[in-house]
C-alpha positions in Angstrom: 0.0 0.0 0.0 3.3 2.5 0.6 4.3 2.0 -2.5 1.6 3.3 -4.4 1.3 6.5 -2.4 4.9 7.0 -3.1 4.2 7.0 -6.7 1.5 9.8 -5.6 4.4 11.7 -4.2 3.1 11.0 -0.6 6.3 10.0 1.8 4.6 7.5 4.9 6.2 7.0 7.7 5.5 3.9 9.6 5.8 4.4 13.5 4.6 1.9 16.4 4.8 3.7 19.6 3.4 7.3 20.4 7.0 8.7 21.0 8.3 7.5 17.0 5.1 9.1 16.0 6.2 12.8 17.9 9.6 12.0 16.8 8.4 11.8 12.9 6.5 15.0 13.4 9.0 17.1 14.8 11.1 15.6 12.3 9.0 17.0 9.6 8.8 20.4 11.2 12.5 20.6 10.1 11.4 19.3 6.4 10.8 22.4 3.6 9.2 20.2 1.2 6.1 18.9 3.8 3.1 20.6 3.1 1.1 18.9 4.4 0.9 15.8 7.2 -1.7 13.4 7.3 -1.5 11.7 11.1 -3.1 8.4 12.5 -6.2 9.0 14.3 -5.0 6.9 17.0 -1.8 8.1 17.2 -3.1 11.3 18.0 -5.6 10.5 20.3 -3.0 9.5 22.6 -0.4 12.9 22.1 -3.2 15.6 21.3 -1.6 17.9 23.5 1.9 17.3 22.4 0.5 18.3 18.6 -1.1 21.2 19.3 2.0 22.4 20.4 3.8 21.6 17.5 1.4 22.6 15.1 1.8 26.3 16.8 5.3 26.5 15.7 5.0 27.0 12.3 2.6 27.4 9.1 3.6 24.4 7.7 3.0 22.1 7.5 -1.0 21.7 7.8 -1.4 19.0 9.9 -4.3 16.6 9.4 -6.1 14.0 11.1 -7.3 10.8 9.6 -9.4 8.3 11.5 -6.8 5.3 12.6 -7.7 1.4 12.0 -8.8 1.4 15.8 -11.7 4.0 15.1 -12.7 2.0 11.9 -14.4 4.3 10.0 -12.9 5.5 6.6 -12.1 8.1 4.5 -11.8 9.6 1.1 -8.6 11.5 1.5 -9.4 12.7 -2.4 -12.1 14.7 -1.6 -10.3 15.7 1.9 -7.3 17.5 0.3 -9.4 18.8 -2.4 -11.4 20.6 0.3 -8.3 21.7 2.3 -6.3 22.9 -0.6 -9.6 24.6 -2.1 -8.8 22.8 -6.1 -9.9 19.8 -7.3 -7.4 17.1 -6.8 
């Protein structure tokens, strides 16, 4: 499934403990060519207040949440960005 995002120019970054995932974002903070960050549901359930922190440093990148696998409930990340970015994606 990574790989075809990668072909979409989307870089994931796999993490399996809440402090890789606030590693990876303040990692991407750092990263001129992130525009935008689309983050684990889950993940941020857990570190919300760590986020909001991070997200005040900066104006990018936008960063997004996206309901996790625990939540279960998808989404159309198409439609998403297209609303987000304000064109049709």
């Amino acid at each position: 499934m990574a790989e075809g995002y990668k072909i979409a120019g989307v870089h994931p970054i796999a993490v399996t403990s809440d402090d890789e995932f606030l590693r990876a974002l303040e990692g991407l903070l750092s990263n001129e060519e992130a525009g935008i960050v689309l983050m684990d549901g889950d993940y941020v359930s857990a570190v919300g207040e760590k986020i909001e922190r991070l997200k005040t440093r900066s104006k990018l990148p936008v960063y997004l949440e996206v309901p996790g696998k625990k939540s279960g409930t998808t989404v159309d990340l198409k439609s998403m960005i297209s609303r987000i970015m304000g064109v049709k994606v």
